[in-house]
C-alpha positions as CSV (number, residue, x, y, z in Angstrom):
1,X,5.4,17.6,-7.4
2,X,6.9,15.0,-4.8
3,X,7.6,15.9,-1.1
4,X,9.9,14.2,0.9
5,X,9.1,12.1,3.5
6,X,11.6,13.1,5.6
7,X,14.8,15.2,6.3
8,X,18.2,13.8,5.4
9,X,19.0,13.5,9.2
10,X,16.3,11.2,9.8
11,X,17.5,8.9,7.0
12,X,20.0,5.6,7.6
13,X,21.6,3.6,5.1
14,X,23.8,0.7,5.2
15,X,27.8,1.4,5.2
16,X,28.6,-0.5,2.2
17,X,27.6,0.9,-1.4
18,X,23.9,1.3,-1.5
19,X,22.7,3.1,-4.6
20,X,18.9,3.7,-6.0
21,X,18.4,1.7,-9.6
22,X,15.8,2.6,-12.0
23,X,14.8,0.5,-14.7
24,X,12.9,1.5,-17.7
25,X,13.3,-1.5,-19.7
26,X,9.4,-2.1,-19.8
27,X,7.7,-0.7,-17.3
28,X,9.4,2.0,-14.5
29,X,11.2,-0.1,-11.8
30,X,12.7,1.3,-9.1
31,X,15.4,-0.5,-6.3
32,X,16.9,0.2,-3.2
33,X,15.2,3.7,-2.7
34,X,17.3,5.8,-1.1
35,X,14.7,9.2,-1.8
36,X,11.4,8.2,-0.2
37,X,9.1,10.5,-1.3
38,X,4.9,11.1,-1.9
39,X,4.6,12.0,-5.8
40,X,1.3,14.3,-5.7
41,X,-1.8,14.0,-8.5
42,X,-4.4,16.6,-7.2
43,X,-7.3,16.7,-9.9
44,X,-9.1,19.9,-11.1
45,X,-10.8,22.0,-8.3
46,X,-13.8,21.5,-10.3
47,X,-14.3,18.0,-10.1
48,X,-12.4,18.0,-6.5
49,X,-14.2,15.5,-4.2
50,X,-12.0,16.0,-1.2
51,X,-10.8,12.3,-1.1
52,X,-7.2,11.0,-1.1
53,X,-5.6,8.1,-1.5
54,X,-1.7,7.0,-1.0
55,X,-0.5,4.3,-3.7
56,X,1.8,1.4,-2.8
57,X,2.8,0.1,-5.6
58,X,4.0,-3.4,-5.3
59,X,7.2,-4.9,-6.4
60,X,7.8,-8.1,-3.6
61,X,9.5,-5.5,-1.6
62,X,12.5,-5.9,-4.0
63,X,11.3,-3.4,-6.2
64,X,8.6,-0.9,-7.0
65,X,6.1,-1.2,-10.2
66,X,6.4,2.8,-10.4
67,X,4.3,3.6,-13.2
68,X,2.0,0.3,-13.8
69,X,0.9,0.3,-10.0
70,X,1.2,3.5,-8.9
71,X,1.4,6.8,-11.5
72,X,-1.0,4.9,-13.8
73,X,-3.6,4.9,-11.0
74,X,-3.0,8.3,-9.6
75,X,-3.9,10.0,-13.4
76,X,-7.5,7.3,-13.1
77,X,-8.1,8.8,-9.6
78,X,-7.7,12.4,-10.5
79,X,-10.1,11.7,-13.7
80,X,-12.3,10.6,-11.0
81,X,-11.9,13.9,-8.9
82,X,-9.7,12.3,-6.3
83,X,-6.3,13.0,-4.8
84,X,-3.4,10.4,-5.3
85,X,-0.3,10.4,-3.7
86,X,2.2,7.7,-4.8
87,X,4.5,6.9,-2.6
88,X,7.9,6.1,-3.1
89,X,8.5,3.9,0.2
90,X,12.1,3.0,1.6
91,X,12.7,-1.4,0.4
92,X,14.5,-3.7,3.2
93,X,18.1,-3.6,3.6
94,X,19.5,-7.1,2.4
95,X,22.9,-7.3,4.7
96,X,24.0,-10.6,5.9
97,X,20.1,-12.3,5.5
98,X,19.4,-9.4,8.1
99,X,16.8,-6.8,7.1
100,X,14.8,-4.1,8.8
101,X,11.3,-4.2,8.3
102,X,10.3,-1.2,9.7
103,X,11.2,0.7,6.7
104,X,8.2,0.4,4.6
105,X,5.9,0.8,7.5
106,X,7.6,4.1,8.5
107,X,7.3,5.6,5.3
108,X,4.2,4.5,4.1
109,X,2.6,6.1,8.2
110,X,4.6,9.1,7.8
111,X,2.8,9.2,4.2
112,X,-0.5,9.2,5.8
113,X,0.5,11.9,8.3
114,X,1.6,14.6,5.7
115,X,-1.5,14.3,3.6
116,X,-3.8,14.8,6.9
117,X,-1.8,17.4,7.7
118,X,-1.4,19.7,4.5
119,X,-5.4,18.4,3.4
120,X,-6.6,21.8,3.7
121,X,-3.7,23.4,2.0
122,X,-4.8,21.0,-1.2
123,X,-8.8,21.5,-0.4
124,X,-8.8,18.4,0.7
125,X,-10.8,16.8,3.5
126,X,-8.6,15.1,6.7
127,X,-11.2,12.1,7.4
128,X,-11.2,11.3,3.8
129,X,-7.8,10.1,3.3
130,X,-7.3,6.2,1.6
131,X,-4.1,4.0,1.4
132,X,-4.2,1.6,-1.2
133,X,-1.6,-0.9,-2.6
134,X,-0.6,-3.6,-4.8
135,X,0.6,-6.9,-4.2
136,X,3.5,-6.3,-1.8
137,X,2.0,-3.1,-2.0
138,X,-1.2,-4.2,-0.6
139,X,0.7,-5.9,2.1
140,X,2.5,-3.4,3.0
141,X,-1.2,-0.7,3.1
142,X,-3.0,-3.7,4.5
143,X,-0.2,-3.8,7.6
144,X,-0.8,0.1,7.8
145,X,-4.6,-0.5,8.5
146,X,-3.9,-3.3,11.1
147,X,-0.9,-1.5,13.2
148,X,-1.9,2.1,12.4
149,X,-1.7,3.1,16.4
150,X,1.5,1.1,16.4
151,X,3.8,4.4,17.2
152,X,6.9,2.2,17.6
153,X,7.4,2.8,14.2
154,X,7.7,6.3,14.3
155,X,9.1,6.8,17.5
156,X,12.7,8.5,17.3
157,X,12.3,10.0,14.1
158,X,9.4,11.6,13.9
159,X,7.9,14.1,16.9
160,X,4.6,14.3,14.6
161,X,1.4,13.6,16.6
162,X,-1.1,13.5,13.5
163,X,-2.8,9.9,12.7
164,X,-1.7,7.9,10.4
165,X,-4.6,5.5,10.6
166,X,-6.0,5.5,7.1
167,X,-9.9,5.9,6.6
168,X,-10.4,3.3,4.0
169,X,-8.5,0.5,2.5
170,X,-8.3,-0.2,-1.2
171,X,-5.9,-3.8,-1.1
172,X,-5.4,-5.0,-5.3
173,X,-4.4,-8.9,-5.1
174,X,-2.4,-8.4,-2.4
175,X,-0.1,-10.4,-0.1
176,X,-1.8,-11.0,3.3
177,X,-0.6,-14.3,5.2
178,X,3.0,-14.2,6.3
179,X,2.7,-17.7,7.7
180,X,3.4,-21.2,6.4
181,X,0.4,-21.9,4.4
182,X,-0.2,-22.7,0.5
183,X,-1.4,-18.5,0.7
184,X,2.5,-17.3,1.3
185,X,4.6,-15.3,-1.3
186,X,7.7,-16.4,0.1
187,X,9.7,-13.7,-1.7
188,X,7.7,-11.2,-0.4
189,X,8.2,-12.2,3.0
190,X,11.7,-13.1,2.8
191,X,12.4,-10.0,1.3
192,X,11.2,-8.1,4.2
193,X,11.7,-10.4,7.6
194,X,15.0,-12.1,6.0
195,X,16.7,-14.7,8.7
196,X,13.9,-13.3,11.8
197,X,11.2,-15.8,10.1
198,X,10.3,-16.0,14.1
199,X,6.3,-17.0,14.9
200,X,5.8,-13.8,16.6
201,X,6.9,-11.5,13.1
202,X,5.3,-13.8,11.1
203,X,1.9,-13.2,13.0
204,X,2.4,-9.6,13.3
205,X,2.8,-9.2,9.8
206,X,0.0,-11.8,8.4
207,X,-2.7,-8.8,8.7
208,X,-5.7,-11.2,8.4
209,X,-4.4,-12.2,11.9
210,X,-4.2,-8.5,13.3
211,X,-7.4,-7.2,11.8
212,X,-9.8,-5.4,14.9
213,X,-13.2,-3.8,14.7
214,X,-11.0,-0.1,14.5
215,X,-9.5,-1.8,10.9
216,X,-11.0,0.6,8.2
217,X,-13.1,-0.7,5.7
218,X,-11.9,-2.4,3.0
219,X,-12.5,-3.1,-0.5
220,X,-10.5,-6.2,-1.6
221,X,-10.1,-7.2,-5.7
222,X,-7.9,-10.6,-6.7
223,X,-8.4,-13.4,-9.8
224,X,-8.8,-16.8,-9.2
225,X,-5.9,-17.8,-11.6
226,X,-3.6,-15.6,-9.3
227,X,-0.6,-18.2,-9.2
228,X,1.8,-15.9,-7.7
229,X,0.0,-14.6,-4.9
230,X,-3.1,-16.9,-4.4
231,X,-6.8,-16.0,-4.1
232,X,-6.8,-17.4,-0.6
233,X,-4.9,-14.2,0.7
234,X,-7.8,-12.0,-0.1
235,X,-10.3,-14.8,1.1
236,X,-9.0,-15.1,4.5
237,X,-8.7,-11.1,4.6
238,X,-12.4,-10.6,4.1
239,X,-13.4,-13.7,6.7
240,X,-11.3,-11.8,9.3
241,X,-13.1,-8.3,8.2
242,X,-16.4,-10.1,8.4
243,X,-15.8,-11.5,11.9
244,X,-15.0,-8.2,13.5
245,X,-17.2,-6.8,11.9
246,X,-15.2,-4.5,9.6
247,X,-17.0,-2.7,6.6
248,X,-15.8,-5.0,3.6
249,X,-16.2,-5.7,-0.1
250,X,-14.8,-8.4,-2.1
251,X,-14.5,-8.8,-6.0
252,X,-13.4,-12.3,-7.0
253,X,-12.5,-12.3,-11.0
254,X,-12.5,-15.6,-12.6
255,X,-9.2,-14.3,-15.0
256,X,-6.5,-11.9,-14.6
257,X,-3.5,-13.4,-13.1
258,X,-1.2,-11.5,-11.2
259,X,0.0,-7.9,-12.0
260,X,-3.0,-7.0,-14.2
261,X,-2.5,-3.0,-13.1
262,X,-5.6,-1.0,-14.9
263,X,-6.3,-4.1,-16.8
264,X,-6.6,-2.1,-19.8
265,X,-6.5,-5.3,-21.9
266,X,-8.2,-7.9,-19.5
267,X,-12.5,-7.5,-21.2
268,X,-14.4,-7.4,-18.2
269,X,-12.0,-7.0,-15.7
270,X,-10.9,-3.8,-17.3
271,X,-14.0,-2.3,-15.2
272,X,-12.5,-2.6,-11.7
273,X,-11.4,0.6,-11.1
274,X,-14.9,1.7,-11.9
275,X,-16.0,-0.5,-9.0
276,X,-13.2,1.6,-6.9
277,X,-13.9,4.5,-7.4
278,X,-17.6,4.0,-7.1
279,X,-16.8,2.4,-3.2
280,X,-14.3,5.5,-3.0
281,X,-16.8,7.8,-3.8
282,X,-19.3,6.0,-0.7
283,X,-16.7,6.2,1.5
284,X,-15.9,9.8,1.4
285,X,-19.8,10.5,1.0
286,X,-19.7,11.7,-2.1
């Protein structure tokens, strides 16, 4: 089942051809969405839990890992008795170097807000509800937890007064700094801020920087060998957790690189969703 995010009115698109790509060639990658979207997993009512979580999948904000960071991890949740909603979020506008970064951020809050808001229509419980993401993905949930009571992002296309501030964090090697340290993924954050590479977006969107003692807790899971996006993003996420005082948990993994997914073929690391779901499960009291 996947419910739109939001009525053709409330949709703009550039003048010039825009059309969304899907490629299957190894894995499901999708471009320039032009049909944002939550695609639902609800588990069986007898194993039910309550919790929910929204999928970012990541992608750079060029693309979207559909399957390997997002559908994959909704079927591992529901075996696990929680509620997945992968979300299918709108990707920057390249025109001219000039992007609009509000994009992601609109649809991954507007996410948030439809989940609370039909919870008990899928028996599930409004104070229970996760956002997690992947690389860009985690960037992208990571900005939701820091800016959640940001409503300029929704203001003008959405009259919708529910919270979009999610109850826990799940971030999977994500991108965290946006600034000009050794920790950047500079496609990443070219892809979303194009030419405005200003100090004051840069900040706004390095969430390590933004992080207050209403962030939700976190649980946080990178490799060492990470090459594309570096260890030190997750680091200096849980230091700025830690000094507010945030609820956090780190998992630092000698191997893995970037991308591992499920790590189905990774040994030990394979077990990390275990170490989810378990955190998952505390969170929601379960």
């Amino acid at each position: 089942m996947q419910i739109p995010l939001w009525k053709d009115d409330q949709l703009v698109f550039p003048d010039y051809d825009y059309v969304e790509k899907c490629d299957t060639t190894d894995i499901v990658r999708i471009q320039k969405v032009t049909t944002p979207f939550i695609e639902v997993y609800l588990p069986n009512r007898k194993n039910r839990t309550g919790a929910s979580v929204v999928i970012c999948p990541g992608g750079g904000y060029g693309m979207l890992a559909w399957d390997w960071e997002g559908q994959d991890f909704a079927k591992r949740l529901n075996a696990a008795g929680i509620a997945a909603f992968v979300l299918k979020y709108r990707l920057p506008f390249p025109i001219d170097g000039e992007t609009d970064d509000t994009m992601p951020m609109r649809d991954a809050m507007r996410a948030i807000q439809i989940v609370r808001r039909q919870a008990s229509e899928w028996e599930l419980h409004p104070n229970k509800i996760g956002i997690m993401g992947f690389s860009a993905g985690g960037h992208l949930a990571s900005s939701v937890g820091v800016h959640f009571d940001d409503q300029t992002f929704l203001e003008g296309v959405s009259d919708d007064t529910t919270s979009a501030r999610p109850d826990f964090m799940a971030l999977i090697y994500p991108v965290i700094d946006f600034g000009d340290t050794p920790n950047t993924h500079r496609g990443s954050r070219a892809n979303l801020l194009g030419n405005d590479m200003s100090t004051q977006k840069k900040e706004y969107y390095s969430s390590h920087l933004q992080v207050t003692p209403e962030t939700s807790p976190t649980f946080l899971i990178h490799t060492q060998d990470d090459k594309a996006v570096p260890v030190g993003n997750s680091l200096t996420m849980y230091a700025a957790l830690a000094a507010k005082n945030v609820e956090a948990e780190l998992h630092i993994y000698p191997q893995g690189k970037h991308g591992f997914g499920l790590a189905l073929d990774k040994g030990r690391l394979a077990k990390w969703p275990n170490l989810l779901i378990d955190w998952i499960y505390a969170q929601s009291g379960n």
